[in-house]
C-alpha positions, -999 to +999 in steps of 0.1 A: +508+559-147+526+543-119+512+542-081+532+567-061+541+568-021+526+596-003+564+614-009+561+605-047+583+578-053+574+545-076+560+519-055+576+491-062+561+466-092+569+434-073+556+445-035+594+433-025+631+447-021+657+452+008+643+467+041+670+498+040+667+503+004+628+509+008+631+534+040+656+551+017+628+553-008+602+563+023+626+584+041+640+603+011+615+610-009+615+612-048+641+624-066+669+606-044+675+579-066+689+547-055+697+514-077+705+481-068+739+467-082+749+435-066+722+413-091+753+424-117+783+424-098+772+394-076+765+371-097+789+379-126+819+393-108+815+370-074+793+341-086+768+352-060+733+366-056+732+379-022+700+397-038+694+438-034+723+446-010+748+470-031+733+504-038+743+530-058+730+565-053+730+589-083+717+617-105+704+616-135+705+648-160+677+664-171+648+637-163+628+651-195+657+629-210+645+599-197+638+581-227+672+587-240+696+559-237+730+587-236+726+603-208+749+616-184+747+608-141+768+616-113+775+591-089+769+606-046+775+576-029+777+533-029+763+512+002+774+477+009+744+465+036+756+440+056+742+421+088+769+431+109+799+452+111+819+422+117+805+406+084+811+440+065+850+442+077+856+404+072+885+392+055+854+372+033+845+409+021+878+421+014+876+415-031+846+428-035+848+461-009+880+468-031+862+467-062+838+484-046+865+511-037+877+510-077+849+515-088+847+550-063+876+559-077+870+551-112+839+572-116+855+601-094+874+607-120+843+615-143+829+644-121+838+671-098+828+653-063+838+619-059+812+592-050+813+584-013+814+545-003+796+531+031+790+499+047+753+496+060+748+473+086+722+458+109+688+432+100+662+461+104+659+498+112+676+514+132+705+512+106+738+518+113+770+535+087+802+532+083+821+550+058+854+541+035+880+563+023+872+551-013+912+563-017+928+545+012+900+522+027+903+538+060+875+534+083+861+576+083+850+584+117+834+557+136+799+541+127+772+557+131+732+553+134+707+565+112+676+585+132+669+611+111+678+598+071+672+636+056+690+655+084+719+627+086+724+629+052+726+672+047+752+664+079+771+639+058+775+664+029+751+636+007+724+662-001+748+691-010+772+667-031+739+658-047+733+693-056+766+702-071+767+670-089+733+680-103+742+714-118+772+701-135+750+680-157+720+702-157+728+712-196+733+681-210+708+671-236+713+637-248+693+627-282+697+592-285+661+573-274+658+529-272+637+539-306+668+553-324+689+524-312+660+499-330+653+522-359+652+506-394+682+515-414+656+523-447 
């Protein structure tokens, strides 16, 4: 069995990972879950490693499922954290925070509420937001600072999205496990 955080979330296996990506995981709590995409999309789409900075924040169907490699998840939000505003709105960020932005709009079109993109930004806590129209690329609002992370993000319309996106998927009950995928063909 994994060691859990007082708020039951995985510690992490390697002790490491990005400072606002773990007071996500502290401030949170389980059940919020978060993945790290730019390891992927850095390296392969960018030729980078810029290591743990592109988040996505989803949910998962049924977790009883969890062993099943077809599963359905709904996509709430995608965070670029960058040490600055200036560095987020760049002209150096512009390819990747418009396929960023695609990919918004891409798996919007898969589920009833469409994911929600923000640039984080700052070295350490407090952290500051910014959010994209993933539609236009507008700035929404101006950028904001994150005190309270469970308060800001019922305000932001994160934890209800989260909700709704979670019902939709509620029924789904994938059979398909790793074991089926490696099963002899006897």
């Amino acid at each position: 069995m994994p060691e859990r955080m007082e708020n039951g979330v995985k510690v992490r296996a390697d002790g490491r990972g990005d400072a606002w990506a773990n007071e996500h995981r502290e401030a949170l709590g389980n059940n919020i879950y978060l993945q790290d995409l730019d390891a992927l999309f850095g390296q392969i789409a960018f030729a980078q490693n810029t290591g743990d900075r592109l988040f996505l924040e989803y949910v998962p169907d049924d977790y009883s499922n969890r062993q099943n490699v077809v599963r359905k998840f709904q996509v709430v939000g995608m965070f670029d954290r960058k040490a600055s505003l200036a560095t987020a709105t760049s002209q150096h960020n512009t390819v990747s925070t418009a396929f960023y932005l695609w990919l918004c709009r891409i798996i919007g079109e898969q589920q009833d509420v469409k994911p929600r993109f923000f640039y984080v930004f700052g070295k350490t806590a407090p952290w500051s937001m910014l959010e994209l129209d993933i539609e236009t690329g507008a700035e929404v609002g101006e950028p904001f600072t994150i005190n309270d992370w469970r308060s800001l993000w019922g305000q932001l319309g994160l934890l209800e999205a989260r909700r709704t996106l979670a019902a939709k998927i509620a029924d789904v009950k994938p059979t398909a496990t790793v074991k089926d995928l490696f099963a002899d063909d006897d």
